[in-house]
N, C-alpha and C positions, 0 to 999 in steps of 0.2 A: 163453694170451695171451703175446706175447713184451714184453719191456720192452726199452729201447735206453738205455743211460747215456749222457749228454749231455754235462753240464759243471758243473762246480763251482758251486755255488750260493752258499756263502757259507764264511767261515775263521773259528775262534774259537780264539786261542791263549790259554793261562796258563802261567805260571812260577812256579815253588815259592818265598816269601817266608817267611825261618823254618820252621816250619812248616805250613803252608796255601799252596793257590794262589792268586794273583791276576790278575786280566788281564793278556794284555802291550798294554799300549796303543798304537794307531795302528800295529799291525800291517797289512801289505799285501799281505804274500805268505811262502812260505816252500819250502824244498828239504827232502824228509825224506833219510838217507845212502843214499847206493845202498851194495848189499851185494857186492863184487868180493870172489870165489872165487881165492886163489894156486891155482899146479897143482902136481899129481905128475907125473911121466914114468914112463909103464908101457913097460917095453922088455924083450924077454925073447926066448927061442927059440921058432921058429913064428911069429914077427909078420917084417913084412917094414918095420918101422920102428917109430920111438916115437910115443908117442900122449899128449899132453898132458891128463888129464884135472882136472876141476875136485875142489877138495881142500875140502869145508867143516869141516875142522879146522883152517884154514890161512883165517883171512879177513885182507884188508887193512884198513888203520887207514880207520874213518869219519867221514865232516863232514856235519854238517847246516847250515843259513845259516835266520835268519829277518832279515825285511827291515821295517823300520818307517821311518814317515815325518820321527819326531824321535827323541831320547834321552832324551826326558822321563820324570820319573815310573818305574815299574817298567821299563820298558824298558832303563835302564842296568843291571837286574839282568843283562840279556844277555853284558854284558862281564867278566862274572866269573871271573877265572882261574886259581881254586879250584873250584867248583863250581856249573854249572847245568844245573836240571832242570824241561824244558818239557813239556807237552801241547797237543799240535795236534787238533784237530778240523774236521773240513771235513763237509760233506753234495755228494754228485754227486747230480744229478736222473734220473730214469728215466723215462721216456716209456711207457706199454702204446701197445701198436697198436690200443687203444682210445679212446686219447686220454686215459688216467687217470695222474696225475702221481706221483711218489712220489718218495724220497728212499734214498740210499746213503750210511750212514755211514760216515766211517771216522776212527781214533785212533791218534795218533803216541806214544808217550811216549819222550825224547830224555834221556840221561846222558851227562854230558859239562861240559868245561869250553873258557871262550872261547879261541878260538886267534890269533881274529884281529880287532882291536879297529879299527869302520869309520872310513873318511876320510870321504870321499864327495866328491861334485862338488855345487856348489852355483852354479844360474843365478838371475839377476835373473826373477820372475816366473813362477819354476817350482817347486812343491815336491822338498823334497830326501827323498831314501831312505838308508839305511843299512843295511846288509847286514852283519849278525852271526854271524860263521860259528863252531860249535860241536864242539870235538875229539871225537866220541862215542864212549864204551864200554860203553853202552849203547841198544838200540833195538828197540823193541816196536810195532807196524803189526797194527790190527784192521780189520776188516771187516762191519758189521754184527754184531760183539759176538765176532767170530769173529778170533782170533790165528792173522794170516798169515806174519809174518814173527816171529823173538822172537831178537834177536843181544845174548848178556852176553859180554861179551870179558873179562871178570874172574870169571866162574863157573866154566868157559866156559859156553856152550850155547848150540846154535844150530837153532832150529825156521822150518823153512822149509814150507811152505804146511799149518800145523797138526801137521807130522812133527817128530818130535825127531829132528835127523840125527847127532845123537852118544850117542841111547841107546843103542845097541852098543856102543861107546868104552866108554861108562861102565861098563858091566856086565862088559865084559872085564875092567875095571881094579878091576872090585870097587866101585865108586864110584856105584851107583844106589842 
């Protein structure tokens, strides 16, 4: 049977309070950071030019944003410009070409502190959104239970689709 992923079905974010999580409330949406690769320039004899390639020992600095609809309650944990640390969960739906429905997890866990503390626009007869965007130096992205992405920019370590792309690094260095 093949399954066809669909579309998000539903978001469930928390935020670490002391220690434990709590809901973040009146959550609507959220960005987890994209992971941008710096390059090296390979250029050498025999090549008829340089060739940019992608360096994952070299990532650039990541932002994550969650967006809620007040600032109420645990939510203004978002703005904290010391230290916050979220968990996103969402489920994508799958379809079989049977017509049998199922579900695709997946888990953000977000380090980091707030960078940028929201305005927002606010209309007569419209709810307002706030967009809380998170300096990250930390970010871990599963997949049905399964770690796709795992970027510690103070470890370092960087596992890209279940690979450690710096256990070499380490092991040269003595450091595994």
């Amino acid at each position: 049977m093949i399954y066809r992923a669909n579309k998000v079905a539903d978001l469930f974010g928390q935020i670490k309070k002391g220690s434990s999580y709590v809901e973040i409330p009146n959550m609507t949406g959220f960005a987890t950071p994209d992971v941008t690769f710096g390059s090296s320039e390979l250029n050498g004899a025999g090549m008829i030019g340089p060739v940019n390639i992608p360096d994952t020992s070299n990532i650039e600095a990541m932002e994550a944003s969650v967006t809620t609809s007040d600032d109420s309650g645990n939510a203004k944990l978002l703005n904290d410009p010391e230290s916050v640390e979220i968990i996103l969960n969402w489920a994508v739906d799958k379809v079989g070409t049977d017509g049998t429905i199922d579900y695709i997890a997946h888990r953000a866990v977000i380090k980091g502190k707030a960078s940028v503390l929201p305005g927002g626009e606010r209309k007569k007869g419209e709810a307002a959104e706030n967009e809380h965007k998170i300096a990250a130096w930390y970010y871990k992205e599963e997949i049905d239970g399964k770690t796709m992405k795992l970027i510690d920019m103070l470890a370092p370590k960087c596992v890209i689709n279940g690979e450690d792309r710096l256990a070499k690094l380490h092991k040269a260095l003595n450091k595994s």
